[in-house]
C-alpha positions in Angstrom: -23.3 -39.0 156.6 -23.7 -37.6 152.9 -23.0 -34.3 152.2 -26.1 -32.0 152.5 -27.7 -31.0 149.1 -27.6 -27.5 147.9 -30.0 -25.9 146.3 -29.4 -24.0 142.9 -31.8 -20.7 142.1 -32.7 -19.9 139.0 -34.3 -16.2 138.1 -37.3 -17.0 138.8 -36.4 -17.9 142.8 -33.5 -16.0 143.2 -35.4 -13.3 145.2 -36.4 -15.9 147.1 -32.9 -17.6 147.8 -31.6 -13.4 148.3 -34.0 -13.6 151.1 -33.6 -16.6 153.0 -29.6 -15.4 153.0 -31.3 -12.1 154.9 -33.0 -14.7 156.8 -36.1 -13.3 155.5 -39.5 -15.6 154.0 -40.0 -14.0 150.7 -43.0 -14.5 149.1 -44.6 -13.1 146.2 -47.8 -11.2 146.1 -50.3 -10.3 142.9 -50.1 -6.7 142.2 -53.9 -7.4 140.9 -56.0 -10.1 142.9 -54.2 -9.4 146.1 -53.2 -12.9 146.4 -49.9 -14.4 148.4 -48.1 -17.0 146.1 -45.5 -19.8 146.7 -43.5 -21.5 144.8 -41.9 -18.6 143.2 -43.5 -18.4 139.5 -43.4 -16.0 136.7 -47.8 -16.2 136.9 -50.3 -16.1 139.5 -52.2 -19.2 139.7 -55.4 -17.1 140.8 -55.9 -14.3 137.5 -53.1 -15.4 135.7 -51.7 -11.9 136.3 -48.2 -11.3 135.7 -47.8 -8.5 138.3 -46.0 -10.0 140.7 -44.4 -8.2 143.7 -41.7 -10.0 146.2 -43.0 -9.4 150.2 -41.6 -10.8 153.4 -43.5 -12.9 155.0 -43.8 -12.8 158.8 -42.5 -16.4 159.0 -45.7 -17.6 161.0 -47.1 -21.1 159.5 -48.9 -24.2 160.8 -48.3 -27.3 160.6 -50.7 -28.6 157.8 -49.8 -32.6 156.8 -46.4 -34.4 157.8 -44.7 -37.6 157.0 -41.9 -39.0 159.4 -39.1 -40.1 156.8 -37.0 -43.4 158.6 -35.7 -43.5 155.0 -32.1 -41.9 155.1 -31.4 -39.3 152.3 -28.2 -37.1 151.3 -27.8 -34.8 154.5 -30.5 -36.5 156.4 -30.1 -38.5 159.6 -33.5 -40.7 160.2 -35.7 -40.1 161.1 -36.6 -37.0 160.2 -39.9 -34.4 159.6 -40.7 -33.5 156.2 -43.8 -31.3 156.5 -46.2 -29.0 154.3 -46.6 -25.9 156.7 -49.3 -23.5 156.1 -48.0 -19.5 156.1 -50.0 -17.0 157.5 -50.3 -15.7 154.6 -52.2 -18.2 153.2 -50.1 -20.6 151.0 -48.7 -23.7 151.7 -44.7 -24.7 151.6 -43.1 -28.3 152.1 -40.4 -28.0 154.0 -39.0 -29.7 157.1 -40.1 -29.0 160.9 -36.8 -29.0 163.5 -35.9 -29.0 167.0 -38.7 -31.3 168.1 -38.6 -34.8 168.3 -39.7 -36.9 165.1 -42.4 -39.0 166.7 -46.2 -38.5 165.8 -47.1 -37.9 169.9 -44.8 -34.5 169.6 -46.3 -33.6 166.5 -50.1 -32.6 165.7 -51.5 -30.8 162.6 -52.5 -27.2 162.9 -49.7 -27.1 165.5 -47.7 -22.8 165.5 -44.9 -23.0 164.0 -42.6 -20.6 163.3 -39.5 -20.1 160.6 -35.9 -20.8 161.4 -33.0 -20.8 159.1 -30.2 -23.3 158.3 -27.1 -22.7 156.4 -26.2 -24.8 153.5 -23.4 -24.5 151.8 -23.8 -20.9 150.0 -27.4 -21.1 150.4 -29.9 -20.4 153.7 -33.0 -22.7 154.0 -36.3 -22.0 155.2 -36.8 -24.9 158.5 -39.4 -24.3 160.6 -39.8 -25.2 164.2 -42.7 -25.5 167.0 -43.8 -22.2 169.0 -43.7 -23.0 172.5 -46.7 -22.3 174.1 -46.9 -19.6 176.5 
């Protein structure tokens, strides 16, 4: 299998990529509006604000749209979940949902979810895995 791809911050994520190595969601928030924010950006989207503040998010999301990849990629083993997870805090995040099986009968939108971490190389990334029901 091909080596897994790492990504590279830039200023403008490295709070983000400082906190995923704390194992910690970091999000930003508008000093202004009140507003959560993802992707990390130098603007809100909402008031066009530039007072932005970095928070930690409580790594709570559901599961909002998916796509079962049999395609293989670099680092991937089909089949795989690439998903766009909803945070508690409001904005949405693609990312990937582990330790459940990849088929759509183990899978249903709005589904807890909660964030897990995986090394990669000198880098952490945000996974995110099912909640099991209590």
């Amino acid at each position: 299998m091909a080596e897994k791809v790492v990504p590279r911050p830039t200023p403008v994520t490295q709070p983000f990529w400082d906190g995923t190595k704390a194992h910690e969601l970091r999000i930003q928030r508008c000093d202004d509006c009140g507003e959560h924010v993802f992707y990390p950006r130098s603007g809100c989207p909402y008031c066009a604000s530039t007072a932005l503040s970095w928070v930690t998010a409580s790594g709570d999301a559901t599961l909002d749209s998916y796509v079962i990849s049999h395609h293989p990629a670099p680092g991937f083993e089909a089949p795989y979940v690439i998903a766009i997870v909803k945070l508690a805090e409001g904005p949405r995040m693609l990312s990937n949902v582990v330790g459940v099986t990849p088929e759509p009968e183990h899978l249903r939108l709005d589904m807890p979810l909660r964030v897990t971490y995986e090394e990669r190389g000198d880098q952490v990334l945000p996974l995110f895995t099912p909640v099991e029901a209590k």
